[in-house]
TIVO-2410 file (N, C-alpha, C; in nm, 3 decimals):
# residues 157
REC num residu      c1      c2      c3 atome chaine
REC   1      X   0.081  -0.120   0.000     N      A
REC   1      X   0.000   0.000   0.000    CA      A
REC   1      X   0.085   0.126   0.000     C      A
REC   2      X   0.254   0.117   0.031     N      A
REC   2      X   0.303   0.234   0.005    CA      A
REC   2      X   0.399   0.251  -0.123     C      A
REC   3      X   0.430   0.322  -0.145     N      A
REC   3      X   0.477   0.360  -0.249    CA      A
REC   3      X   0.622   0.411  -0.251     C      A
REC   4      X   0.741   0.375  -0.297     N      A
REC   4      X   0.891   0.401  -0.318    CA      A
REC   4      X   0.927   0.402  -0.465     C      A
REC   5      X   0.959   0.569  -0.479     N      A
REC   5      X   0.979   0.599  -0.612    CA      A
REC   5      X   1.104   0.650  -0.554     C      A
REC   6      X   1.252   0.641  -0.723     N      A
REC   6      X   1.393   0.697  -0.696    CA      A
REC   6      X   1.360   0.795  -0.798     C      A
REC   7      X   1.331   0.905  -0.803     N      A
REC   7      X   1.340   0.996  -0.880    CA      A
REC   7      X   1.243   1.115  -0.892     C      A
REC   8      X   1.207   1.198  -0.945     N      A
REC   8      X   1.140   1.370  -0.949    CA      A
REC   8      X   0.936   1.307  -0.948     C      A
REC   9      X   0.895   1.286  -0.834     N      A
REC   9      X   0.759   1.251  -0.824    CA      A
REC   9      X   0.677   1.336  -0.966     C      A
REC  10      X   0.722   1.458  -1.003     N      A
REC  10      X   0.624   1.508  -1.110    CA      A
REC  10      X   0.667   1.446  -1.218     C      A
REC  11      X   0.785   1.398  -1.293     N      A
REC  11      X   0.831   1.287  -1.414    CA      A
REC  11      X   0.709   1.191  -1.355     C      A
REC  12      X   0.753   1.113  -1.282     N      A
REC  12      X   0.620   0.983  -1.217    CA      A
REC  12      X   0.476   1.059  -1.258     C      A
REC  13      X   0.429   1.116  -1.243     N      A
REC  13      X   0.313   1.134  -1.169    CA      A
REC  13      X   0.214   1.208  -1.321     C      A
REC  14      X   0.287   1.270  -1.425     N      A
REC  14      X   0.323   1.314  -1.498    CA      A
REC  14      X   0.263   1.234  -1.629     C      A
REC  15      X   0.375   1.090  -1.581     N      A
REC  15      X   0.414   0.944  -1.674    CA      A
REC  15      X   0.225   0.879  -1.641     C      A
REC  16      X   0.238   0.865  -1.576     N      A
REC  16      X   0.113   0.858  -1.500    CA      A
REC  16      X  -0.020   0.864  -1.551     C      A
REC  17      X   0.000   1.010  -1.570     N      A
REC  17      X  -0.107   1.070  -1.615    CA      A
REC  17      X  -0.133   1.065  -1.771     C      A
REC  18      X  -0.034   1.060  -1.855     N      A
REC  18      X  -0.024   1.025  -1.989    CA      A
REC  18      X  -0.044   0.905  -2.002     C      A
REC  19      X  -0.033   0.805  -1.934     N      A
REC  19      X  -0.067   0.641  -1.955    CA      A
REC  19      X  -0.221   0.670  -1.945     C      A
REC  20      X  -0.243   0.718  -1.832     N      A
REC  20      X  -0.377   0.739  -1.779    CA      A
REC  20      X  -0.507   0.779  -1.928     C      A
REC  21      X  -0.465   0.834  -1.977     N      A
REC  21      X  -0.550   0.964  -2.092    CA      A
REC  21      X  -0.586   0.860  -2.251     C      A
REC  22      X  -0.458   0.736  -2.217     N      A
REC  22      X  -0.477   0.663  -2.313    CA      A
REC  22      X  -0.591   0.563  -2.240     C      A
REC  23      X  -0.667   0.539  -2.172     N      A
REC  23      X  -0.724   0.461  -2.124    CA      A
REC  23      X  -0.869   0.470  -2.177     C      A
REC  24      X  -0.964   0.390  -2.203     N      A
REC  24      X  -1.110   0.384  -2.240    CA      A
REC  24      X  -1.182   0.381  -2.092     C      A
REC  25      X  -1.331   0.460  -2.095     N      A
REC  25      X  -1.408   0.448  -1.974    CA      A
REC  25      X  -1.441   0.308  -1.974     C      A
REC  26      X  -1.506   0.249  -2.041     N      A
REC  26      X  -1.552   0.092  -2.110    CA      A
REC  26      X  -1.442   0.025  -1.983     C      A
REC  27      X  -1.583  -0.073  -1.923     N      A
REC  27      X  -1.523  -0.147  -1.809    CA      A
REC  27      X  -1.417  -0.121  -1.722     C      A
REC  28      X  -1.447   0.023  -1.737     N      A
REC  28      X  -1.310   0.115  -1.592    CA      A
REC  28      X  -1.345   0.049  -1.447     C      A
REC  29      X  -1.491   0.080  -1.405     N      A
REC  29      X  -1.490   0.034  -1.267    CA      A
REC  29      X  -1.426  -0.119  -1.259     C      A
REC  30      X  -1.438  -0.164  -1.321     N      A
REC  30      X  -1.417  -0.344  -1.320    CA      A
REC  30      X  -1.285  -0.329  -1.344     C      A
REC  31      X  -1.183  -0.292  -1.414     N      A
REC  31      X  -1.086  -0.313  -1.470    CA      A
REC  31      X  -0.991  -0.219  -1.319     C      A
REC  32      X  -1.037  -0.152  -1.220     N      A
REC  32      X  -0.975  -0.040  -1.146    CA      A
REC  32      X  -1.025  -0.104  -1.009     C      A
REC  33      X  -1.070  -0.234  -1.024     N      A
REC  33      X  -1.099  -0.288  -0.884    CA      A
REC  33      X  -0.975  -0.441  -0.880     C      A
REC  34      X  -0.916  -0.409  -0.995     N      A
REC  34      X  -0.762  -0.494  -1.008    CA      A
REC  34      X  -0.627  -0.422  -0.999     C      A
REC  35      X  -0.544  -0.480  -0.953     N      A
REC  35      X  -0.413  -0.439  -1.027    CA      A
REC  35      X  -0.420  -0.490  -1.140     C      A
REC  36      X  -0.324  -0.364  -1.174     N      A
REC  36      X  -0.312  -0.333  -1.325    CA      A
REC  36      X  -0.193  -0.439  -1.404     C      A
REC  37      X  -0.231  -0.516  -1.551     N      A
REC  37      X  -0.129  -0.574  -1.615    CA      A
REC  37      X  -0.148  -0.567  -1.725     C      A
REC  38      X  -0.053  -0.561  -1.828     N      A
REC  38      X  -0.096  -0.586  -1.974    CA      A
REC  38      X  -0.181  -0.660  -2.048     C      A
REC  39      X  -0.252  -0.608  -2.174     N      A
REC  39      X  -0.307  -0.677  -2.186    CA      A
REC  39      X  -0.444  -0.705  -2.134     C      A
REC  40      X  -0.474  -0.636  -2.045     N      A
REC  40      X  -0.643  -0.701  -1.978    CA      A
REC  40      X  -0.785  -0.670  -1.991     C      A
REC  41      X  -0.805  -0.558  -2.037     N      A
REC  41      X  -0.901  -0.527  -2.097    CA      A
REC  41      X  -1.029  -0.647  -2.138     C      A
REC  42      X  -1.010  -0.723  -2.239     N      A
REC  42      X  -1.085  -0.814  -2.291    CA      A
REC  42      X  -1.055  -0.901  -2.187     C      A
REC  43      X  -0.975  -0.928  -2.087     N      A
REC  43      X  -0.983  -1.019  -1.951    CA      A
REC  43      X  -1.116  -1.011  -1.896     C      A
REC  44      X  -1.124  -0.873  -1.826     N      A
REC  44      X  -1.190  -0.807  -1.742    CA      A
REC  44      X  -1.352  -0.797  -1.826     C      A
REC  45      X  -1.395  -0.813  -1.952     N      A
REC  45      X  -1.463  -0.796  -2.039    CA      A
REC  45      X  -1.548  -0.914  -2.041     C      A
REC  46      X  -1.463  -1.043  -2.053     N      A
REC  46      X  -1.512  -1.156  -2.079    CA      A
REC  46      X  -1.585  -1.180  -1.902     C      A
REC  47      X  -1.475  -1.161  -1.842     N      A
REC  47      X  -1.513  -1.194  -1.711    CA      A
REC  47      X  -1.644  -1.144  -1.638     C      A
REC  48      X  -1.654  -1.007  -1.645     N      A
REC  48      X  -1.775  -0.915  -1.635    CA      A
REC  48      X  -1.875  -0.960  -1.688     C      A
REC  49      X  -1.893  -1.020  -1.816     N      A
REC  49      X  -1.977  -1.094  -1.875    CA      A
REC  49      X  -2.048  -1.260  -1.855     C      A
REC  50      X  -1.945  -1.274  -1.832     N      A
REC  50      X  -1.959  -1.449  -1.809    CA      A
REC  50      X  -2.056  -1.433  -1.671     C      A
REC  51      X  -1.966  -1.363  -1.591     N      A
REC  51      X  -2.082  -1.333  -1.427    CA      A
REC  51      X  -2.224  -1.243  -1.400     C      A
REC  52      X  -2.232  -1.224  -1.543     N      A
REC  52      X  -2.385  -1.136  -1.562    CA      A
REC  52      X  -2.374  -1.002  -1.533     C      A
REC  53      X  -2.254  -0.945  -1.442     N      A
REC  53      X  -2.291  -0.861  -1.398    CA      A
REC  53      X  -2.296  -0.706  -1.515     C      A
REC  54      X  -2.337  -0.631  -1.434     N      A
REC  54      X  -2.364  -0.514  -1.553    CA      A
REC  54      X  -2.273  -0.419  -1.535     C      A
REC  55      X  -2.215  -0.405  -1.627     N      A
REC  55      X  -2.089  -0.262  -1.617    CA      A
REC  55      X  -2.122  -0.115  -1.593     C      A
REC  56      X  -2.050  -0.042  -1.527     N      A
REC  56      X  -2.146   0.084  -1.488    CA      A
REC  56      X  -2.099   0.169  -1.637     C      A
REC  57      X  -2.150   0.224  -1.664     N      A
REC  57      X  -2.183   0.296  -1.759    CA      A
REC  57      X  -2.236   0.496  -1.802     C      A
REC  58      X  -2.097   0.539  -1.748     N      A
REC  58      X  -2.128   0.717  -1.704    CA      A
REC  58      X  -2.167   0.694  -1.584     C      A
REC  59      X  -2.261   0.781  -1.534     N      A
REC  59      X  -2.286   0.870  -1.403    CA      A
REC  59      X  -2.393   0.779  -1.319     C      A
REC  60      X  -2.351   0.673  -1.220     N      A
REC  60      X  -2.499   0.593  -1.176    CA      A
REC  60      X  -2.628   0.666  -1.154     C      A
REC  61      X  -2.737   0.648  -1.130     N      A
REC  61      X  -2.838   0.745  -1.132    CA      A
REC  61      X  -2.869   0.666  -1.006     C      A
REC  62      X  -2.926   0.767  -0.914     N      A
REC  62      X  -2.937   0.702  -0.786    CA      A
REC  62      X  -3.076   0.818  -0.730     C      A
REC  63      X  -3.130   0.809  -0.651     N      A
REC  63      X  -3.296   0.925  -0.622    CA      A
REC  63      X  -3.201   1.075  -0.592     C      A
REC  64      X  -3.210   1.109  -0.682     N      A
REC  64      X  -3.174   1.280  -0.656    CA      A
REC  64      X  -3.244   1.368  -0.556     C      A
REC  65      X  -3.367   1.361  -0.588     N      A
REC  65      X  -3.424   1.400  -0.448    CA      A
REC  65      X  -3.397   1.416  -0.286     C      A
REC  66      X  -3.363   1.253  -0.279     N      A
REC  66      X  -3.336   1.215  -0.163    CA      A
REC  66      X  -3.190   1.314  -0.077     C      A
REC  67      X  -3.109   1.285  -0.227     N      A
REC  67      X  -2.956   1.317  -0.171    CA      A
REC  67      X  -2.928   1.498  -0.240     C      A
REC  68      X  -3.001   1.528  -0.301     N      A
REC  68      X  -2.966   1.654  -0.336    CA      A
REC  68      X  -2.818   1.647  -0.419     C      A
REC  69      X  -2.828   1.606  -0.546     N      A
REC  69      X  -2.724   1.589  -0.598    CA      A
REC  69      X  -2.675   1.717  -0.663     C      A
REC  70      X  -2.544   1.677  -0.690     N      A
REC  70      X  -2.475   1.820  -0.750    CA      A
REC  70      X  -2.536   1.815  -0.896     C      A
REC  71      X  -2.513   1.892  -0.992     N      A
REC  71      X  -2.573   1.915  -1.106    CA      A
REC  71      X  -2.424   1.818  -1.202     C      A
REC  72      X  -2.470   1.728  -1.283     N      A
REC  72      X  -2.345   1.677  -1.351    CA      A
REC  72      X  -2.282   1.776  -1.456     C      A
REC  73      X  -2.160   1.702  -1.450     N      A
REC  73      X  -2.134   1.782  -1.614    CA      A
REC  73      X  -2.142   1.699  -1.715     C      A
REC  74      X  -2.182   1.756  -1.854     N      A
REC  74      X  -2.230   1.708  -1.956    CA      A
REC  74      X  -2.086   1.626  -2.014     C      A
REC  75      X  -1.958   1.589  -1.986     N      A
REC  75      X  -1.906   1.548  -2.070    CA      A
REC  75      X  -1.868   1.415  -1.975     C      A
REC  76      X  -1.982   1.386  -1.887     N      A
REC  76      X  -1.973   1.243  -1.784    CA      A
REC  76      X  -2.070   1.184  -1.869     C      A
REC  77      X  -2.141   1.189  -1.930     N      A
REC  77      X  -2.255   1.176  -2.017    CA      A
REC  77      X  -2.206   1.074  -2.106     C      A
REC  78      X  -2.237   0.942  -2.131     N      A
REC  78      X  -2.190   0.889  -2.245    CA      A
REC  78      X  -2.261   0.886  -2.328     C      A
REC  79      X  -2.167   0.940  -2.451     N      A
REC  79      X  -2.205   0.964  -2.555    CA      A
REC  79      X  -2.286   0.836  -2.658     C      A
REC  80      X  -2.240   0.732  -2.568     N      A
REC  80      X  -2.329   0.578  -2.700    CA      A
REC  80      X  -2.346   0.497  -2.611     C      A
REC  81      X  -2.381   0.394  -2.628     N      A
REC  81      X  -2.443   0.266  -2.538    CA      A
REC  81      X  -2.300   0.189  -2.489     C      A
REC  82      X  -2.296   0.135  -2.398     N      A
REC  82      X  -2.153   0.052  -2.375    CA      A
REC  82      X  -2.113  -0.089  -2.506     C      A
REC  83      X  -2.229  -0.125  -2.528     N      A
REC  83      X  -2.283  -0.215  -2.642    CA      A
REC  83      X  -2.198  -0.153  -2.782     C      A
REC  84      X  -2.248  -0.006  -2.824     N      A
REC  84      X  -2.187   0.074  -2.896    CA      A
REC  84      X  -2.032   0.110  -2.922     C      A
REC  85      X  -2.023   0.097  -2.798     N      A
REC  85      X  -1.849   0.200  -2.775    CA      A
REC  85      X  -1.766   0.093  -2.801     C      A
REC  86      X  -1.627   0.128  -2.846     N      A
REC  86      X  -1.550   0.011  -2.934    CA      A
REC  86      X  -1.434   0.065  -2.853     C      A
REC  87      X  -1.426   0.067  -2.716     N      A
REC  87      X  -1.313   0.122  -2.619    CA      A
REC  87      X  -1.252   0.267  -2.681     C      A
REC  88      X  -1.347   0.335  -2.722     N      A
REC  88      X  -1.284   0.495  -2.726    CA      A
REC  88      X  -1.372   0.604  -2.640     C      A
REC  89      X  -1.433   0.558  -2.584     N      A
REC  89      X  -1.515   0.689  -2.455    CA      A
REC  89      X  -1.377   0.677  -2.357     C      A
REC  90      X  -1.321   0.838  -2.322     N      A
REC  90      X  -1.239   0.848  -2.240    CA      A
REC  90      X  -1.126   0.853  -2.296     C      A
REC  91      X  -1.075   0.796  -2.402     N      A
REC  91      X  -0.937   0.810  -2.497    CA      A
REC  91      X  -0.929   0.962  -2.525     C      A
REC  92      X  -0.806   1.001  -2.466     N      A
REC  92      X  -0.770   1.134  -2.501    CA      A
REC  92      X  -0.809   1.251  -2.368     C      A
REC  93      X  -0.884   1.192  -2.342     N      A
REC  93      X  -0.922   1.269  -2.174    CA      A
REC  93      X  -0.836   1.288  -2.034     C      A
REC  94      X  -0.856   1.379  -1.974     N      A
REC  94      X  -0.754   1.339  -1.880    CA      A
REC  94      X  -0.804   1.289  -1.756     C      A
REC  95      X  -0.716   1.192  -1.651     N      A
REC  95      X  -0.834   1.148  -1.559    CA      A
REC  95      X  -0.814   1.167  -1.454     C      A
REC  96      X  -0.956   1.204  -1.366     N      A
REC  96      X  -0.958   1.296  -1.279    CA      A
REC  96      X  -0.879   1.255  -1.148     C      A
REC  97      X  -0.913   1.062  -1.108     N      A
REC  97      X  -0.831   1.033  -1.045    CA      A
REC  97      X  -0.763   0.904  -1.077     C      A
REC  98      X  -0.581   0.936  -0.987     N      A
REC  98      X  -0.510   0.823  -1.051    CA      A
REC  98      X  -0.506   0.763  -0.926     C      A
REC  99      X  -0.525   0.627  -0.867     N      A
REC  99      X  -0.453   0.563  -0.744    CA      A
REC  99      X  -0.326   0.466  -0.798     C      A
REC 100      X  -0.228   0.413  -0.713     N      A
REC 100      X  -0.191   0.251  -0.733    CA      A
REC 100      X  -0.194   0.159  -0.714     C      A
REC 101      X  -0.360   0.145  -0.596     N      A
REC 101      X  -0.386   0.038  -0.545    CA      A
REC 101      X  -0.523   0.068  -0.636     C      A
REC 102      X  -0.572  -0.094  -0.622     N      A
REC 102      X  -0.710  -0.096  -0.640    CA      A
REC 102      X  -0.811  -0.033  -0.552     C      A
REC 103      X  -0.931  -0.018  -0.688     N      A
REC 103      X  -1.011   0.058  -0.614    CA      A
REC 103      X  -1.170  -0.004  -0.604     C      A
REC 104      X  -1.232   0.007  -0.468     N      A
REC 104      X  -1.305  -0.116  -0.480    CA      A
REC 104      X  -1.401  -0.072  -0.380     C      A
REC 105      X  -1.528  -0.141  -0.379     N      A
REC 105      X  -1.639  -0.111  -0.342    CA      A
REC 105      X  -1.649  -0.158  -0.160     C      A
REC 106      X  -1.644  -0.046  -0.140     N      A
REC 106      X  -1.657  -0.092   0.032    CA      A
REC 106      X  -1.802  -0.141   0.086     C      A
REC 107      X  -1.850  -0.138  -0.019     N      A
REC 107      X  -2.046  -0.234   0.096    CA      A
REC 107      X  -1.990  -0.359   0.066     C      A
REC 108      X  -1.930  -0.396  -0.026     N      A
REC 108      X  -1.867  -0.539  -0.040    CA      A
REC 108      X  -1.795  -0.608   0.025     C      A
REC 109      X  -1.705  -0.578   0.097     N      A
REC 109      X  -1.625  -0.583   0.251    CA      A
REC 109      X  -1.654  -0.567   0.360     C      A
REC 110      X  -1.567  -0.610   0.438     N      A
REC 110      X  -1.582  -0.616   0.614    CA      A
REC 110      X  -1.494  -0.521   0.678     C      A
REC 111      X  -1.435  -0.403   0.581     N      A
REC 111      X  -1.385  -0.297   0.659    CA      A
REC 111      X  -1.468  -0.245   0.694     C      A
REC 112      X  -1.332  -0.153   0.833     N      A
REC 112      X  -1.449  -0.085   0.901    CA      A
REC 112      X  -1.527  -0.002   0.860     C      A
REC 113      X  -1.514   0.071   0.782     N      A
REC 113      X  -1.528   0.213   0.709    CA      A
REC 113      X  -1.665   0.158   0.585     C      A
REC 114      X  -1.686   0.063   0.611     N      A
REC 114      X  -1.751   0.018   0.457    CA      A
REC 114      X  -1.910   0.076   0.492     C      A
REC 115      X  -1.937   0.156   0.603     N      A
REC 115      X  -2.068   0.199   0.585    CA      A
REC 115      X  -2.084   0.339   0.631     C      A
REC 116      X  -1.949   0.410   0.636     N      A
REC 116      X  -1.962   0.530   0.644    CA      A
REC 116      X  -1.990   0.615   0.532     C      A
REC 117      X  -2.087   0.687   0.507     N      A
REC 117      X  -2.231   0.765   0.458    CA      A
REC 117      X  -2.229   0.863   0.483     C      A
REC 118      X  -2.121   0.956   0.532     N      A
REC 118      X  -2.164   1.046   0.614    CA      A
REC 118      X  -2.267   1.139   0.516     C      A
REC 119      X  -2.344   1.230   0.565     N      A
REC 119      X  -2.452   1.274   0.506    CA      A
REC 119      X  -2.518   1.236   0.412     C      A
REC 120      X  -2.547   1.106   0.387     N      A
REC 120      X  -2.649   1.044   0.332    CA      A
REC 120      X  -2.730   1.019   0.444     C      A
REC 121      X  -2.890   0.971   0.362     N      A
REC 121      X  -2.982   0.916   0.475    CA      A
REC 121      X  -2.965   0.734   0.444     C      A
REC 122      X  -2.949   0.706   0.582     N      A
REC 122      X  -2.921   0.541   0.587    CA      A
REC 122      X  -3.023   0.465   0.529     C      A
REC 123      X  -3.096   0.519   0.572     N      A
REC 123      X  -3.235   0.433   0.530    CA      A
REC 123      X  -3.260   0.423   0.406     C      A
REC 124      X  -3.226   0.439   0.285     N      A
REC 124      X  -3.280   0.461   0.193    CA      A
REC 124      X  -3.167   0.391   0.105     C      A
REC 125      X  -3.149   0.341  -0.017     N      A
REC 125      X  -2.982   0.262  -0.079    CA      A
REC 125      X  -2.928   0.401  -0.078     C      A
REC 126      X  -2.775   0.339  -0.007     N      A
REC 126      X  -2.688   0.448  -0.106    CA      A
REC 126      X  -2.636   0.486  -0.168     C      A
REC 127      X  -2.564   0.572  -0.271     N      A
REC 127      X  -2.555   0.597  -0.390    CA      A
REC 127      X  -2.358   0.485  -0.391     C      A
REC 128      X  -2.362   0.480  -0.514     N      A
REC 128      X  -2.260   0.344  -0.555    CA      A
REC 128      X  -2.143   0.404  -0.486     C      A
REC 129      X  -2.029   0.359  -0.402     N      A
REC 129      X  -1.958   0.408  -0.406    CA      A
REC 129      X  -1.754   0.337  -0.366     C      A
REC 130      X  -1.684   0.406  -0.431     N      A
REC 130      X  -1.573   0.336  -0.461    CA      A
REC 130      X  -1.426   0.356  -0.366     C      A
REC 131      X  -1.356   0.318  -0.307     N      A
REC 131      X  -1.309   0.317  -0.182    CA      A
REC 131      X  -1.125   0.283  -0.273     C      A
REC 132      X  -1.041   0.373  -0.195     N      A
REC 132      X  -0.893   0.299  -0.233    CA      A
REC 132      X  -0.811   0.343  -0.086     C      A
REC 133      X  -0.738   0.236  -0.054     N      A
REC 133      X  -0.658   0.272   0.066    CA      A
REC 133      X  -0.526   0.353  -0.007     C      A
REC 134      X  -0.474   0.462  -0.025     N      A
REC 134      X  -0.332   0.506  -0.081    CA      A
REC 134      X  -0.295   0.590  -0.010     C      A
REC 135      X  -0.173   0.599  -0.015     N      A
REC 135      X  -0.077   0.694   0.033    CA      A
REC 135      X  -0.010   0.764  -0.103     C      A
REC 136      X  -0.060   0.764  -0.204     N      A
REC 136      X  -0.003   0.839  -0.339    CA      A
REC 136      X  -0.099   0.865  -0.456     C      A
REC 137      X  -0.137   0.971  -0.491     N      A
REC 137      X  -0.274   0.951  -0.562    CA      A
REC 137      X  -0.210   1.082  -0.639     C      A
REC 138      X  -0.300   1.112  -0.746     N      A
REC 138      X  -0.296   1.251  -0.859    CA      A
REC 138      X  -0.461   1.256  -0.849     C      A
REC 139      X  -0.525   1.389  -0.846     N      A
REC 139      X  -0.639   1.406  -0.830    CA      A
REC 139      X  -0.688   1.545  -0.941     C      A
REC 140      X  -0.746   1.556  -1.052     N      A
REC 140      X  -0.743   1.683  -1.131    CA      A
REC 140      X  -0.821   1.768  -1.048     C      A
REC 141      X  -0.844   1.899  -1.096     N      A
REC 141      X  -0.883   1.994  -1.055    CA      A
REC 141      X  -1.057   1.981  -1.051     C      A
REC 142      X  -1.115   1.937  -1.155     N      A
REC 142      X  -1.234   1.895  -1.129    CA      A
REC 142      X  -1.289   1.864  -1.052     C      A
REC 143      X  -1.243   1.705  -1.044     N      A
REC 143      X  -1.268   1.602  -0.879    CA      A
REC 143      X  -1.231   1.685  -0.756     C      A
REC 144      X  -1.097   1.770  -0.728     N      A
REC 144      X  -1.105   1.846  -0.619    CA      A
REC 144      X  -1.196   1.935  -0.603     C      A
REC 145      X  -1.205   2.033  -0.711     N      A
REC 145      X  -1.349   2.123  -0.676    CA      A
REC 145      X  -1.496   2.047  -0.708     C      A
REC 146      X  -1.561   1.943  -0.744     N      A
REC 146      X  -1.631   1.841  -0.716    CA      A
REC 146      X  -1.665   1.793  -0.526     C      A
REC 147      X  -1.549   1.740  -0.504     N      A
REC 147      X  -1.553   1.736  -0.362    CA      A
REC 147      X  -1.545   1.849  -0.274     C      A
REC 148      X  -1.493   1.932  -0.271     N      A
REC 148      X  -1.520   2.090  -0.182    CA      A
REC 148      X  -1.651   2.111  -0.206     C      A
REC 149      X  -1.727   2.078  -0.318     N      A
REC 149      X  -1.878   2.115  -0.372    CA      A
REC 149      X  -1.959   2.017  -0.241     C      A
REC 150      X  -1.898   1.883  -0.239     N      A
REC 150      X  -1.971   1.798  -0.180    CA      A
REC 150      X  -1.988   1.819  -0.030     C      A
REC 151      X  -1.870   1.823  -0.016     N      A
REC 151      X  -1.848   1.917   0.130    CA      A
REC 151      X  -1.935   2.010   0.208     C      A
REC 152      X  -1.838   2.091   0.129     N      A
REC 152      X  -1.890   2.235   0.184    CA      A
REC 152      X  -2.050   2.273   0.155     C      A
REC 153      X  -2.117   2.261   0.048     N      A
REC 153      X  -2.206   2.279   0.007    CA      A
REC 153      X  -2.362   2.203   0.080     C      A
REC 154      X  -2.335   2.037   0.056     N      A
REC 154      X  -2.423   1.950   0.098    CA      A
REC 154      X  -2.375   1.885   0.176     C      A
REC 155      X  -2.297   1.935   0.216     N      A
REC 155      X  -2.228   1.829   0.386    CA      A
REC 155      X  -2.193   1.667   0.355     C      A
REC 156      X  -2.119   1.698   0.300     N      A
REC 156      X  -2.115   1.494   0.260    CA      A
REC 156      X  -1.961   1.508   0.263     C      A
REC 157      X  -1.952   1.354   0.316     N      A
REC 157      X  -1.780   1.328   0.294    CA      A
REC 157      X  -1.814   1.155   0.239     C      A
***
């Protein structure tokens, strides 16, 4: 979980981020709840498939009402069906966040943390959400002012 780099963290971080931009949205959550290896894409594809499950696909939609959601931006929006997309949604983009551990759904686990909500209402499902333990992350400017929004605004962490 920690991280030992010999050399200028912004070269890294940088390198990073340019690997990053070449990446397709198409089976991101699934493919970002692994470490990363060559090659895996159509791994993670077949696999997702074979187990029925359904790939998330842009922005989950969850009762807006309930949670008072922020207003999206239009370029979270996918542009074609996942069915459609031939791994180019997200090619060329930059991404908002990088971890080096996997990133993975905490209602699914027995950590402790896996039901902290803070300002959501319990009672009701809550909206999907994705968990990474790191000590080294790149975060764009978006996602940071995104979360100060979430914050400060509607009290949520």
């Amino acid at each position: 979980m920690d991280l030992h780099y010999i050399g200028h963290y912004y070269e890294f971080l940088n390198g990073a981020s340019n690997w990053a931009a070449k990446q397709p949205r198409k089976y991101m959550w699934e493919r970002n709840s692994l470490f990363w290896m060559p090659e895996f894409c159509s791994l993670v594809e077949n696999e997702t498939i074979k187990e029925g499950k359904t790939s998330v696909w842009g922005p989950v939609p969850f009762p807006a009402g309930t949670y008072g959601v922020l207003s999206l931006l239009n370029d979270m929006k996918p542009p074609v069906t996942v069915e459609e997309d031939n791994y180019e949604w997200g090619v060329g983009e930059a991404a908002d966040l990088i971890t080096f551990d996997p990133i993975f759904d905490p209602a699914k686990t027995k950590w402790v943390f896996r039901d902290d909500v803070t300002g959501y209402d319990t009672k009701v499902a809550t909206p999907p959400r994705r968990a990474s333990i790191v000590t080294a992350a790149r975060l764009s400017r978006r996602l940071l002012n995104t979360m100060h929004e979430e914050t400060w605004r509607v009290h949520r962490e």
